[in-house]
Every structure is written in C-alpha cells, then in structure tokens.
N, C-alpha and C positions, 0 to 999 in steps of 0.2 A: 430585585425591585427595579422596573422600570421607570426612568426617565420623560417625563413628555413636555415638551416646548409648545405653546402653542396650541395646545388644542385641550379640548373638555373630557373630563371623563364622564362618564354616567351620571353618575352623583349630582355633577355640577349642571347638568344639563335638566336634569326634573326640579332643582332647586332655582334654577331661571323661567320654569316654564310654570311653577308656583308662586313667583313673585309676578307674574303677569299678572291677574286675575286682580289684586288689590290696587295694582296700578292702575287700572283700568275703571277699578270701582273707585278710588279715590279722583281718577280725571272727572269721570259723569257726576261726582256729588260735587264738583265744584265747578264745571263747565255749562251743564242743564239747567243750576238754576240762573245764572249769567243769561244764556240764550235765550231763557222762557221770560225771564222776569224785567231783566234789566236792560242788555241791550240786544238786538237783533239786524241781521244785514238787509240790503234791500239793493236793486238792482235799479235806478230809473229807467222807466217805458217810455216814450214818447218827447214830445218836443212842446209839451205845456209849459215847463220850466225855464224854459231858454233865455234867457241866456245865463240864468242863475244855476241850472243843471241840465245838461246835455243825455241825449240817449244814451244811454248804458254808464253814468257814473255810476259806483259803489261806492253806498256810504250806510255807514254803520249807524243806526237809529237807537238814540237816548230812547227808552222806554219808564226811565225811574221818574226824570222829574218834574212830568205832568200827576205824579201823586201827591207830592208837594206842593205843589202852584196848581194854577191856570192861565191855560196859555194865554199869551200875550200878539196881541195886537202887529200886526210885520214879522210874526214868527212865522217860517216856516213846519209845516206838518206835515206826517204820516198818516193816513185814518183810511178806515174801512171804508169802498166808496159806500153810501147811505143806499143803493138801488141793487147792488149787489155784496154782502160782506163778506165773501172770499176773496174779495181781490181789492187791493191797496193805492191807494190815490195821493199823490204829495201836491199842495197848493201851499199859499201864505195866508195868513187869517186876515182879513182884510175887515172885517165886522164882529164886535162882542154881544154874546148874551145880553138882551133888550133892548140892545140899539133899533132905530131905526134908518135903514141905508136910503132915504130918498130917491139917491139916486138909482137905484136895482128895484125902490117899490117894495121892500119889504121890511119889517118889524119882525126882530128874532125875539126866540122866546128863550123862557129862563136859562135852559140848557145849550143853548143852536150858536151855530158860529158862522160868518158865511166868507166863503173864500174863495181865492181867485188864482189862475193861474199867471206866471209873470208874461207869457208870452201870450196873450189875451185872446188874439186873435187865431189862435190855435189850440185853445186852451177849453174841455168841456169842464165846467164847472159850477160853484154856487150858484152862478147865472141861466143856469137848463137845470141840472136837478136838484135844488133848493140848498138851504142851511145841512149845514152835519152835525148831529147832536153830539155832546161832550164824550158819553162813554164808545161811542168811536173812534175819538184819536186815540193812538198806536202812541206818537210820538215825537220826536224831533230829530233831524238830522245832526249828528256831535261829528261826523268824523267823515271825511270825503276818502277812503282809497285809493279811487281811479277816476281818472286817468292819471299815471303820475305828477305830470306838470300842474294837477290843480287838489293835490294831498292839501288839508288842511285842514282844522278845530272848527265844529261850528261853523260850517260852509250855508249861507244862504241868510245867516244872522245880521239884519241890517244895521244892529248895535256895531259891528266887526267890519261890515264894511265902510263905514263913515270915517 
C-alpha cells in the first residue's frame, strides 16, 4: 500500500467536485434574493450630486425600507428617471405628495415627489422633466464604498450630517 503526502486520490477528487454544485446552489438562494430584493449597487454618473456624491462613488442602495415608510423629505433617492426607466437617476426629495412647490409652480399629486439635484446648476431634474411617481423609487443610498476616504453609513442623509 502506498503512502501519499499531499496530493488527492480519485475518490477525493469527484467527492470535491460534488460538493461544488450545492455550494453554489446554496450561495444563489441566499445571494439573489439579497440583490433582487434588498439591496443593490449603483455606480454615480455625472456631477448633479456634487458635492454630496462625486462621479463614480459606489454605494450600495437600501431597496427594503421604502416598503416600510415613505420617503421623507431631504432624503436622498434612487428612482427610475420617469422619461426613460432603464436607466437610474439619484436626486434628494425636495417636495411631498400634495404639496404645492410655489416656487417650481407646481402641485404634486397623490403619488409624485419632486426633486432636485444638490449641484443645481448642473443638475437635470424635477425642474425639466416633472415629479417621479412613488413606484419608481429604487431606493436610498445606505452605504458609500468609494472612494475610500469617503466609506460611510447613509451617505447624503441630512439627519447624519448635522
């Protein structure tokens, strides 16, 4: 009988390449519905946000707890832009459902929200194409990745920064 140090025999080798398959299936039942349901990444575009988010931070986007609530007023969002909804828009809510904004000239309606970018003057937003109804927002930003020096919980939360 030989000795072996080191290395697999057969055996061991199709009994590693059997346990793949459940490992695999138990990461996607508890990874997928994470992604789909709860939270998802998002990369910032552009220089609307400035100085509150920069072009290309990564930040991971709450998607849970706009099912619970409604959003609130100075909260930053995620939402489908309302003119095209494949592609994703982050502003702060600056006006609630029935308010009247005098100064923008418009009265939202039960669902609408209207919102504004922090860099205003670079900012396409509530202001050119209207309110975003409620079942568009995505979400809220919980979690900044990058750039490293600006890592942090609920980035853009005016509660947090006061």
């Amino acid at each position: 009988m030989r000795e072996m140090f080191g290395s697999v025999t057969k055996v061991e080798k199709q009994k590693e390449k059997g346990d793949f398959w459940p490992f695999v299936m138990i990461t996607a039942l508890i990874v997928l519905p994470i992604r789909i349901f709860i939270a998802q990444p998002f990369i910032v575009n552009g220089a609307s946000m400035v100085p509150t988010f920069e072009n290309g931070d990564y930040l991971i986007v709450d998607e849970l707890s706009y099912r619970f609530r409604e959003p609130a007023r100075g909260e930053v969002v995620i939402f489908k832009y309302p003119k095209d909804t494949t592609k994703y828009f982050i502003k702060r809510i600056v006006g609630l459902p029935g308010e009247t904004l005098s100064d923008y000239g418009v009265t939202l309606g039960p669902d609408e929200y209207f919102v504004l970018g922090d860099n205003k003057a670079a900012s396409s937003d509530s202001r050119v194409w209207g309110p975003v109804r409620r079942d568009l927002i995505v979400g809220r930003p919980y979690f900044r990745l990058l750039p490293p020096k600006e890592i942090g919980i609920l980035p853009g939360d005016e509660s947090v920064r006061k």
